[in-house]
Each structure stands twice: as C-alpha cells, then as structure tokens.
N, C-alpha and C positions, 0 to 999 in steps of 0.2 A: 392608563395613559402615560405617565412618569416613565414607569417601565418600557413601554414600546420608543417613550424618544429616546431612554438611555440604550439600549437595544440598537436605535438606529444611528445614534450618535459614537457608540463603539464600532459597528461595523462599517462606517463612513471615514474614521480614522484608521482603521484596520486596511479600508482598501486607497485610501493614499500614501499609505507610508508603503505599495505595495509597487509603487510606481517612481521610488526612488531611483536615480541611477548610482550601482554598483559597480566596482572597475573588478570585472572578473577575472577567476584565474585562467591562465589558455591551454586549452586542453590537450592534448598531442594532436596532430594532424591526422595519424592513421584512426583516431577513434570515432565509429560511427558511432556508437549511442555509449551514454555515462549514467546508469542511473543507480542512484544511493536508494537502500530497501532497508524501508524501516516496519516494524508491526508496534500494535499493543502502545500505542502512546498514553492513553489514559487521560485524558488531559482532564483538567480540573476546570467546576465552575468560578474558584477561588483563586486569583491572581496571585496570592501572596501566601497559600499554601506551600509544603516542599513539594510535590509533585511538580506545581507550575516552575516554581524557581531551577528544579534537577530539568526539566523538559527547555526552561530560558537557555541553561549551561549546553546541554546537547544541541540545540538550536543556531545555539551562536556557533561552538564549534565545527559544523555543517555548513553554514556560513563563509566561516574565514578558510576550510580546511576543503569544501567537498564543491563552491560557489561555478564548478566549470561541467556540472551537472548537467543534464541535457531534463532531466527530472526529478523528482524525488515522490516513490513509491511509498502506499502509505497501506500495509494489508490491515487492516480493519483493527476493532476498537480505537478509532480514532479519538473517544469519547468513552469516559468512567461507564456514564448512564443515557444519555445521548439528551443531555439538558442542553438546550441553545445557547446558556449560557457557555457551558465549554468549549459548543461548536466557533463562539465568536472570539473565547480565548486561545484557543488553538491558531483560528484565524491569524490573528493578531501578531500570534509570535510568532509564526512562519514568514510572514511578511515585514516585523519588523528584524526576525534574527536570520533566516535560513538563506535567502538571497536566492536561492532555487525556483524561480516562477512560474516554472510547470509543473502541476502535479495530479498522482493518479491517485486517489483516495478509495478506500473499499470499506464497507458498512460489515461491521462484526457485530459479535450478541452483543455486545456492553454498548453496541450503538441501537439496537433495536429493541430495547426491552428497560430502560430508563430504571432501571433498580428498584419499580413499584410491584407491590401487590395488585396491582389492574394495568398492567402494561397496554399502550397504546401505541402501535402499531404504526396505526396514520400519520400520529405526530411525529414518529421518529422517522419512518419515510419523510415527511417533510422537510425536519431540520437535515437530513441527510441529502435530499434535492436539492438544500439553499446552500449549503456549504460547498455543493458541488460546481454552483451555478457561480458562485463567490471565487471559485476557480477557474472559469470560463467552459465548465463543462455543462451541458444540459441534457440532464438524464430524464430521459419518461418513464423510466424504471430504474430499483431498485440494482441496474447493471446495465452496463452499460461496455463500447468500445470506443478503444483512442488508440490512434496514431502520433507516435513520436519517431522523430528523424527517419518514419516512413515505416518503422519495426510496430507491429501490434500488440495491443495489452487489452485482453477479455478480462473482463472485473466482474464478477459476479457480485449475489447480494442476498441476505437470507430475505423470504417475501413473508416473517412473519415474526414475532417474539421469539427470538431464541436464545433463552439461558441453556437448555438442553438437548434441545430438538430443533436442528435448523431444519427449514422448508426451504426446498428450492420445488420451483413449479416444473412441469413437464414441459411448461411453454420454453421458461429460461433455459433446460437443459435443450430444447430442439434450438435455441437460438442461438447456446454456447458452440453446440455439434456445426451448426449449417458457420459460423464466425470462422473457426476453428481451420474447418476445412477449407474454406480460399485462404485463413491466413496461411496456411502448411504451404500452401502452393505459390506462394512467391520465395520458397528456400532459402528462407532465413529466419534467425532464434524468435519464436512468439513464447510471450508471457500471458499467463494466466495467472488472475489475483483470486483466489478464496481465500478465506481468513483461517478457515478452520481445515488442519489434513484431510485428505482424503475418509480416514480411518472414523473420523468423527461427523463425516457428513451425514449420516442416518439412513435415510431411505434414499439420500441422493449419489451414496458410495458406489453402488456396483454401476451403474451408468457413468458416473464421471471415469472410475477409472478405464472404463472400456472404450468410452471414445479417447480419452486420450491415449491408451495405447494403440488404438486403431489409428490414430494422425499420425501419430509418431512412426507406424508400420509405412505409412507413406510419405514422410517426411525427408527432408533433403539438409534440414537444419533443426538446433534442437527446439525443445519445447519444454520451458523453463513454469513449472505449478510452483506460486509463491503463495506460501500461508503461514498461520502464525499461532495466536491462539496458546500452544502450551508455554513459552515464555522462556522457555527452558533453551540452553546450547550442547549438541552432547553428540552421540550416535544416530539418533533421529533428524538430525540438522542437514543430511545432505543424502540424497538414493539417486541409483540410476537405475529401474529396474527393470530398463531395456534401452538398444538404440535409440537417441534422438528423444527420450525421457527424462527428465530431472524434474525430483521431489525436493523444494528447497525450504526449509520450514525453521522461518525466521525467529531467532528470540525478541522476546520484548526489549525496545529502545530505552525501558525506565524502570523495568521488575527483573534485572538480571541483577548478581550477587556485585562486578564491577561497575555495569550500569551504561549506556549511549551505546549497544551493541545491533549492530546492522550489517551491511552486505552492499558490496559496489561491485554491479555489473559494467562489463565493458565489451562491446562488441567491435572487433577490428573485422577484417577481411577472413573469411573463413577460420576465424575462432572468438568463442564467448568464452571469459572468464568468469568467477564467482568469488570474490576476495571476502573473507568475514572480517571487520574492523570494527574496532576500540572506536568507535567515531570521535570520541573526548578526547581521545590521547592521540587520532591520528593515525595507531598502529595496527598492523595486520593480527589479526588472530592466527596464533600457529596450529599448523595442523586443519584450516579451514580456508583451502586457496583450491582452487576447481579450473583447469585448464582446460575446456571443450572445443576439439577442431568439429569442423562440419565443411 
C-alpha cells in the first residue's frame, strides 16, 4: 500500500511540474518541424545514482539549449530494466528539466525484459502503456503512430522479451507497411522509430527492409529509420542506401565516451537536415551534418 501512494505521489508531482510555464526559445520562422533524437537513456530506479544525475545534466542542457523543439524523440531503452520505478524517474526529469512537451517514446530490449531471469512481458508492456499515456499518448500496442506539426513518426515495439531476439508480429509489420504507405504519399520526410538496426532485427530484417525500400521507390520525400541500441557514433551512424532512404543510428545519450550525444532534425521547405550534437556543450559534431533536399 506505502508503495502504490509513493508511486502515485511521485507521478502527481512529476505531472505538475509538467505544466509549468516556460518562456521558450523561438524558433526560425522557415522551420516546420525541430525535433532533438535521443536513444539509450538508461534511466535509473535510483535518483541519486550518476546515471540519474549525468541524465539531470543532459536534461537541463536540452532545456535551456534545444527548449524551441517541436519534440523530443526518445528511440527505445528508455529504461535500464523497465522497473516503474525508472519509468516515474525519467518522468520526472523530463518534465522538471527538458521543457520539451511533446514526446515520441519507443520501447527497447532493456524496456521489455526487466534484467530477470523470468522476464515478464505483460508488466513491461504495461509500465510502457503508462509512460506513454503519462505523455498524452494512448497506445493499444506496443506501437503506435503520431503526428507532429502534421509530419509522421511510426514507432514500432518489440511484442515480446528481447535481450536477443526481438519479435515484431506479422500483424505490426502489416500495420507498419499499410502507416507507411499513406504516410509516403503526403511527400514529405516520415520518421520511423525502431530501437534496434535493421541488421539486428531477426526474423523481422528482410520484411522491414523491403517495405521501406519499396516506399522509398515511391516516395517524393525522405524516409528517415531512427534506431539506436549499439550506443556507439562512427561509420554506422548515417547510410542512404537509396533515394528517399536514410539509416540514422543514434548513439546513446549517456554510454558514449563524451556523453549527451544526439541528433536535431529540421525540416524547412523542401529539405531535412540531420545535425549530430554535443547536446551538453551545445556543439555540432564534426563530420556528422546531413543536408537532404527532396
């Protein structure tokens, strides 16, 4: 009983300090959509470990640095082990640091498989439903679509424990393909969130990658696959391996050697950018700037 009120007593102060008002920064006129792309957050049940405190520091910085965001992208391991405790301190510090209000959250293995030896599936689908619902989004699955500034973001979801072997369903993959295709045909950049490459998706790699080069075959604008998962920033970080295709495969926001490394999309009138930034410091990562007309 203790439990469930401190439970409800954190995520009650989590969602009013969510509702402050913030004097934003303003954005350039020409920019239709701004959204800051992070992976791999890890968050911690423990407020006062360094994980929470290195994730406080990134948080803020995003905040005062990134506050004229139209979103903030979040591809999967949102969560160490997908304990509700993390999912309410994650909460908490987005809303008391980030100032970012919208966000597209994605369910990675370290969200679906809780670090036990008898992984429970159900329960991490649920703390994954509540955090989503915590953000105004209401998922009936483990994936889901949203609309920002009228541009699409398909969020997939693994539908089962995956340390090693993600499961995507036949049903998700017909639902991604049928999403997919209207979103191509309003010719302009759609986002796709999985957490994990292409390369590691299992049994669901050769179907993913073949509808999405089949959209992209008809596409008018690009189609931006954001995932995460190896942590790492290097040669693997950016592919185009055809028109109207981009592989963009995020480092972790808190396991990289500097540390706060992420990606600000910007969509202007017939072109998407792809900037990699120091989120902490502010700065562009050299050698990691992506100019896409369409």
């Amino acid at each position: 009983m203790f439990a469930r009120l401190l439970t409800t007593a954190v995520l009650v102060f989590s969602l009013l300090f969510q509702t402050i008002a913030v004097v934003p920064l303003k954005k350039a006129d020409d920019i239709q959509l701004k959204a800051v792309l992070i992976s791999d957050i890890h968050a911690d049940a423990d407020p006062t470990r360094d994980r929470s405190n290195n994730l406080r520091q990134i948080l803020l910085a995003i905040g005062k640095n990134q506050n004229d965001a139209d979103t903030l992208v979040m591809s999967g391991d949102l969560t160490n082990s997908g304990d509700l405790r993390e999912y309410l301190n994650l909460n908490t510090f987005l809303n008391l640091y980030s100032h970012i209000g919208d966000r597209v959250p994605e369910l990675g293995n370290h969200d679906s498989w809780h670090h036990s030896d008898d992984p429970d599936f159900a329960t991490a689908e649920k703390y994954f439903k509540a955090f989503c619902l915590w953000n105004g989004i209401k998922a009936d699955q483990v994936y889901y679509a949203k609309q920002v500034n009228g541009f699409s973001f398909l969020v997939t979801g693994v539908e089962d424990c995956d340390f090693k072997n993600p499961y995507h369903s036949a049903a998700q993959l017909d639902w991604l393909e049928n999403e997919l295709t209207q979103a191509v045909g309003k010719a302009q950049p759609v986002f796709v969130v999985c957490h994990k490459p292409i390369e590691d998706l299992g049994d669901a790699a050769a179907r993913m990658e073949q509808m999405l080069t089949a959209a992209a075959a008809s596409a008018k604008a690009p189609i931006v696959y954001i995932s995460g998962h190896c942590h790492e920033i290097g040669k693997n970080t950016y592919a185009s391996p055809c028109d109207n295709l981009i592989y963009l495969n995020l480092p972790s926001v808190q396991y990289t050697e500097d540390g706060g490394l992420g990606f600000i999309a910007e969509i202007r009138a017939n072109e998407l950018t792809l900037t990699g930034m120091n989120l902490l410091t502010n700065e562009p990562l050299d050698g990691y700037a992506y100019r896409i007309a369409f």
